[in-house]
C-alpha positions as CSV (number, residue, x, y, z in Angstrom):
1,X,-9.2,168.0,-80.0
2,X,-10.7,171.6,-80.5
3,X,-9.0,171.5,-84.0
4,X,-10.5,168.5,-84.9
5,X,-13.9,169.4,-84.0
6,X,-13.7,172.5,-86.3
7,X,-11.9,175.2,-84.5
8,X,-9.1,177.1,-86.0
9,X,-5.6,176.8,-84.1
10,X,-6.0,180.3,-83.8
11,X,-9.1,180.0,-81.5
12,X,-8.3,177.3,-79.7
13,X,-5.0,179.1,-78.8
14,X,-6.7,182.0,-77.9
15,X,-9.1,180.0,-75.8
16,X,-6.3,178.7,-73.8
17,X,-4.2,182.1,-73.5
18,X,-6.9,183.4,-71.6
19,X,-8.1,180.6,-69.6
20,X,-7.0,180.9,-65.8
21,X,-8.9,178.6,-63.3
22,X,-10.5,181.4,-61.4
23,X,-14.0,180.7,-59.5
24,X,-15.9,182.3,-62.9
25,X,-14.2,180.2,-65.4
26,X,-13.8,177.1,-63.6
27,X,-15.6,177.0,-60.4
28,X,-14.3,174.1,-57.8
29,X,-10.9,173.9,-58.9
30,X,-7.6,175.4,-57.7
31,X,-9.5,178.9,-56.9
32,X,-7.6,181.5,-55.3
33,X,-8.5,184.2,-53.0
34,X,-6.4,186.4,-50.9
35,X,-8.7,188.8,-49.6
36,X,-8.1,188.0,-45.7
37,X,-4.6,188.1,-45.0
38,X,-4.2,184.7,-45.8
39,X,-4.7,182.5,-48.6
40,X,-7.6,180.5,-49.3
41,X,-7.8,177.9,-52.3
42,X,-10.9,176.1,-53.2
43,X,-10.6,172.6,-54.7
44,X,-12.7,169.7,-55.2
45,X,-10.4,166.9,-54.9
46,X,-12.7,164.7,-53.4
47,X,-10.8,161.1,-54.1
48,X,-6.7,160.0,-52.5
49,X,-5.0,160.9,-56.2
50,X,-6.8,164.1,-56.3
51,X,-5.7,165.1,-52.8
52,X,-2.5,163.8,-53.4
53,X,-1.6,166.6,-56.3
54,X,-3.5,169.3,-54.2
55,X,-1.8,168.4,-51.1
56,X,1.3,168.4,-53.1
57,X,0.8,172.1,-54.9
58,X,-0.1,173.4,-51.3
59,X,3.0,172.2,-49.8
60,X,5.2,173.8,-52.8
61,X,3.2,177.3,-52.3
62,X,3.0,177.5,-48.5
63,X,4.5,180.8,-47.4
64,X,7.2,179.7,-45.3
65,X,6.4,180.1,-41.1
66,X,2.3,180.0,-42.8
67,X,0.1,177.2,-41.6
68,X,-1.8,175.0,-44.2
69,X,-5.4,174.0,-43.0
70,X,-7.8,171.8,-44.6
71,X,-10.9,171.2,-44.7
72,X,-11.5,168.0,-46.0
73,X,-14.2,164.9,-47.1
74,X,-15.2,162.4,-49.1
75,X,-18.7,161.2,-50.4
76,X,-19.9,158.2,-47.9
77,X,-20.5,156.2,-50.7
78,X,-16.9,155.3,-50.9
79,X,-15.0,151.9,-49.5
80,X,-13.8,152.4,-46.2
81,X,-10.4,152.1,-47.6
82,X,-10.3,155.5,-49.3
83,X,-12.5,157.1,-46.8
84,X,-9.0,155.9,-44.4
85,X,-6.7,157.2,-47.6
86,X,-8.3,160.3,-47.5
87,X,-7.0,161.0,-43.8
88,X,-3.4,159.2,-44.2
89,X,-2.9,162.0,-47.4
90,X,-4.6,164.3,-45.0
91,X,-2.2,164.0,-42.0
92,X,1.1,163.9,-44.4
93,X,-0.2,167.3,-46.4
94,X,-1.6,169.8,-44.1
95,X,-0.6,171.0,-40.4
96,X,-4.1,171.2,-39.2
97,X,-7.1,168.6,-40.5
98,X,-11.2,169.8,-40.1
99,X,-12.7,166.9,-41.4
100,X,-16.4,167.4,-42.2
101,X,-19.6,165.2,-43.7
102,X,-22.5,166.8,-45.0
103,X,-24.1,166.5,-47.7
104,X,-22.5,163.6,-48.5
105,X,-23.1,161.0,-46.0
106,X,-24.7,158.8,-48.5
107,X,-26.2,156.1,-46.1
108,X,-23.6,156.4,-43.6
109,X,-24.3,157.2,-40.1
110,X,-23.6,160.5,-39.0
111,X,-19.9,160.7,-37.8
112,X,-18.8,157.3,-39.7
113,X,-17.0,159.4,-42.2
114,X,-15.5,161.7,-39.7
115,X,-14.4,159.2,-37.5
116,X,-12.5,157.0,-40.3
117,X,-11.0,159.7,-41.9
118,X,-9.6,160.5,-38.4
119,X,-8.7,156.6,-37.8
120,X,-6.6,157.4,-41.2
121,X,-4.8,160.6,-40.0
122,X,-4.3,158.8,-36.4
123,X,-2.6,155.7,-38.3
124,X,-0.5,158.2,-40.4
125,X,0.6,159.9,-36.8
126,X,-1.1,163.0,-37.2
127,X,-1.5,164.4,-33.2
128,X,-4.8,164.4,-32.0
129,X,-4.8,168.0,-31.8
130,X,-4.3,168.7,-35.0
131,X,-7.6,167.4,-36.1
132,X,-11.5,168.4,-36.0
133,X,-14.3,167.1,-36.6
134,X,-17.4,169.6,-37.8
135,X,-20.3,167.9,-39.4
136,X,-21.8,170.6,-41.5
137,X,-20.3,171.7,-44.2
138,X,-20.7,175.5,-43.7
139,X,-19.7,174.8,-40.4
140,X,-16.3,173.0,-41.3
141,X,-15.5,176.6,-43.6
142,X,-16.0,178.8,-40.8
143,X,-13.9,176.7,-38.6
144,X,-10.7,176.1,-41.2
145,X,-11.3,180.1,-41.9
146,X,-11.3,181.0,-38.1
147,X,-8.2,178.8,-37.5
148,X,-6.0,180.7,-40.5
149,X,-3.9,183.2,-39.3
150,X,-2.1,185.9,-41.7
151,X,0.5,183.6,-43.9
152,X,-1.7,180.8,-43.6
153,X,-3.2,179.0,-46.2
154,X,-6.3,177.4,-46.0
155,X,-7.7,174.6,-48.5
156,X,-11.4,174.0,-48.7
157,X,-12.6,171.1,-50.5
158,X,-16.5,171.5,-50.6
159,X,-19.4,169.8,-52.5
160,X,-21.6,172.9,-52.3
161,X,-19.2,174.8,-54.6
162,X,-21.2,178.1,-55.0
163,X,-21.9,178.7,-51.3
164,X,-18.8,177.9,-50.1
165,X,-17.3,180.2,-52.6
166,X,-19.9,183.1,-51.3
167,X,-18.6,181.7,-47.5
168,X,-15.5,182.9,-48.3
169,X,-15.7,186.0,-50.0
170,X,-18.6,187.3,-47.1
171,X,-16.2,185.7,-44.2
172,X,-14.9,188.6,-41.7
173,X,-12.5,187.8,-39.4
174,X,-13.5,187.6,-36.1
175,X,-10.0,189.5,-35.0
176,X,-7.5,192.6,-36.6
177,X,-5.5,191.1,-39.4
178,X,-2.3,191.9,-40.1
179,X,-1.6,193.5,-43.1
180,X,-2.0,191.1,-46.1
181,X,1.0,189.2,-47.0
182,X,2.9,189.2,-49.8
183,X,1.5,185.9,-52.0
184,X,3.5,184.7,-55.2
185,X,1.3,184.7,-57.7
186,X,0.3,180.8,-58.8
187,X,1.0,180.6,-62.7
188,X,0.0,177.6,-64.7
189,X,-0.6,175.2,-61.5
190,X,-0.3,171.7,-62.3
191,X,-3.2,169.5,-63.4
192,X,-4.5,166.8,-61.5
């Protein structure tokens, strides 16, 4: 496509030799940071095939004895159906679930979207106690990062991109961490 609209091949290869989908190239999707003794990746995947692939990278790069924890959500505007999807993928995917709302209610109730994406990880046989609840969005980040442990990885998916980025990279944890573990780099993650 880049050739067709006018760039050489050169550029356009050059273009994609350096493109890595860091926070300041591609903000929202598959960002990596390892600056707490665990790994955190930021991804939108806001819709059941989008946290189907995530869910599936995550489980291929999960340090083995490391936790995965999600925070997850969907826009209220959705069916109820995927609202429930977005749980069942949930509960198979990550050991522990932090389900959250805000901003993104869009004219449900408040808790409507928590409570059917726990109905979904229930019906999926998630335990109970492998699920939260946290309305707020910036409260839903603190919470999945004061779960993570060193090893762990936690996944954020957040609408406010930018300040959930700047969460993470100001978040201290609240205990002594272990010395950083030893990540494997992630090189040319799958698309989806």
């Amino acid at each position: 496509m880049a050739v067709a609209a006018g760039l050489t091949p050169e550029t356009a290869a050059g273009a994609l030799r350096t493109f890595a989908s860091t926070y300041e190239q591609n903000p929202g999707r598959l960002n990596v940071y390892d600056g707490h003794g665990f790994r955190v990746v930021m991804d939108y995947a806001h819709n059941p095939d989008g946290l189907r692939a995530l869910g599936g990278l995550i489980r291929a790069i999960k340090p083995e004895g490391g936790r995965s924890i999600a925070m997850l959500s969907v826009p209220g505007d959705r069916r109820d159906d995927e609202i429930l999807a977005m749980g069942e993928i949930g509960a198979v995917f990550f050991d522990d679930l932090v389900f959250r709302e805000t901003p993104d209610n869009r004219g449900r109730s408040p808790g409507e979207v928590i409570r059917l994406m726990t109905e979904g990880a229930l019906a999926a046989n998630a335990e109970p106690g492998r699920i939260r609840g946290v309305r707020r969005e910036e409260d839903a980040v603190q919470a999945s990062l004061d779960l993570a442990r060193p090893g762990d990885l936690v996944v954020l998916t957040p609408t406010r991109v930018d300040a959930v980025w700047r969460q993470v990279l100001d978040y201290r944890p609240p205990r002594q961490v272990a010395p950083e573990p030893r990540f494997e780099p992630i090189v040319d993650p799958p698309h989806g």
